[in-house]
C-alpha positions, 0 to 999 in steps of 0.5 A, a space after each residue: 084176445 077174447 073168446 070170441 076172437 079165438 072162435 072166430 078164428 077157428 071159424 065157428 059160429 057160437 052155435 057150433 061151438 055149443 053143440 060141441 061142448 054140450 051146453 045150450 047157446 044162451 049158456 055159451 053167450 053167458 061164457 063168451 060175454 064173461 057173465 059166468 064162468 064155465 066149469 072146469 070140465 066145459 072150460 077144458 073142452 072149451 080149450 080143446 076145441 079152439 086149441 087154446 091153453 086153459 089157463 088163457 080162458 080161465 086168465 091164470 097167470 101159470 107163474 102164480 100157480 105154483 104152491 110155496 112151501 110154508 
């Protein structure tokens, strides 16, 4: 699912959401269209707000997250 998706679904408009999170509305286009990528602290409240693991906005796979011993 795309960010946009998941905005759409908690109904707000790009707008609403970069109010929220502090930033202007063109950095928030810049997000939402994959152009850059939000910092760790914006991504986190990014995710608060439309109730998604940061791990599906960032595209982490969590199972390659984990350290293996050396």
């Amino acid at each position: 699912m795309s960010l946009k998706e998941y905005r759409n679904r908690k109904g707000y408009t790009q707008e609403q959401v970069a109010r929220n999170l502090d930033i202007t509305l063109r950095h928030y286009q810049y997000i939402e269209h994959e152009k850059v990528t939000p910092n760790v602290l914006i991504g986190l409240k990014l995710a608060q707000l439309l109730e998604v693991d940061p791990f599906i906005l960032y595209r982490i796979d969590p199972s390659e997250t984990k350290i293996k011993p050396s």
